[in-house]
C-alpha positions as CSV (number, residue, x, y, z in Angstrom):
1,X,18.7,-11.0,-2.2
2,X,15.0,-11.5,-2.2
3,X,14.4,-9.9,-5.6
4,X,13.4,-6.8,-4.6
5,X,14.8,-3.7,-7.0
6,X,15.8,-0.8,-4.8
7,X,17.1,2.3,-5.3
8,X,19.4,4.3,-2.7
9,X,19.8,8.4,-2.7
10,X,22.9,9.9,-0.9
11,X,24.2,13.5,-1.0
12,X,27.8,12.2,0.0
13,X,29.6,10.6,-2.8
14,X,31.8,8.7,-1.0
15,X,28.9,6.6,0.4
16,X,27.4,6.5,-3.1
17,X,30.5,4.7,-4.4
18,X,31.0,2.6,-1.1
19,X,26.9,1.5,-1.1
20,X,27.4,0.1,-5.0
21,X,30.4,-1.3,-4.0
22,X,28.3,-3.5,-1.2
23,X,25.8,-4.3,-3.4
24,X,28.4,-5.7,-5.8
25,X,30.2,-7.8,-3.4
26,X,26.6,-9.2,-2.3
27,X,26.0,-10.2,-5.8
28,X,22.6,-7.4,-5.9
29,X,23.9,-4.8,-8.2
30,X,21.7,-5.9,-10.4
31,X,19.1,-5.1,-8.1
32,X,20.2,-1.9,-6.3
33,X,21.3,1.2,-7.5
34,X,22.4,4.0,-5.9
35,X,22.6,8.0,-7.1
36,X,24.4,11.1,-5.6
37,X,20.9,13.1,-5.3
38,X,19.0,14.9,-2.5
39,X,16.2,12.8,-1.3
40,X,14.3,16.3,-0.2
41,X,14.4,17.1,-3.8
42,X,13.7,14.1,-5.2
43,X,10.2,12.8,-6.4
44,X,8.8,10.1,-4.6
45,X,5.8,9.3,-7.0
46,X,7.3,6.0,-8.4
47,X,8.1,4.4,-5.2
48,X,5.7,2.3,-3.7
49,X,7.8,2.3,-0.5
50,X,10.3,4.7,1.2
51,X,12.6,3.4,4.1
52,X,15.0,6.0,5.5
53,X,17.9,5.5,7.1
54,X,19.4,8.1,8.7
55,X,21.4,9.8,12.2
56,X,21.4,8.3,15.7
57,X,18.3,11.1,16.7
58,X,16.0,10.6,13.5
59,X,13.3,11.9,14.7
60,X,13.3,15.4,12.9
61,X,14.2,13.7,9.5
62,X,10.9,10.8,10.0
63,X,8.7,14.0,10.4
64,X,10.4,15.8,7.4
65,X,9.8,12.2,5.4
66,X,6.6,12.5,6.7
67,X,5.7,16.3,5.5
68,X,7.1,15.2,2.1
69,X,5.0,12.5,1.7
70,X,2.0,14.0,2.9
71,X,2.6,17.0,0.1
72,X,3.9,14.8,-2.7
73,X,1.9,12.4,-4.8
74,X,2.4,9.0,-4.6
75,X,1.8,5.6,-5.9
76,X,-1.7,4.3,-5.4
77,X,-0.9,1.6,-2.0
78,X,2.5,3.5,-1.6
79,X,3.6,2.5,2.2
């Protein structure tokens, strides 16, 4: 809602469909999308931030995110 374009990755399709479905009914589909794809094998170059969302304990995937990160070119100022 502040004008921020976003985009969501989500291996389960169900939550794909459900997550554009929320972003519609908040009047920010214009601003959000969301794919079915594997954030592991995703590039992260054009982002200039990442926010994960993920389990109750997400401490394993945060150092994962982290690895990826570290290994993967991004953005000049990515966050």
């Amino acid at each position: 809602k502040k004008g921020i374009k976003s985009k969501g990755y989500e291996i389960n399709s169900v939550l794909v469909f459900w997550s554009i479905y929320r972003a519609w009914r908040e009047g920010v589909s214009s601003l959000a999308s969301f794919y079915r794809r594997n954030l592991w094998k995703t590039p992260l170059k054009e982002f200039d931030y990442v926010v994960l969302f993920g389990a109750k304990d997400a401490t394993s995937f945060m150092e994962d995110l982290e690895d990826k990160i570290i290994a993967e070119p991004m953005k000049d100022g990515a966050k």
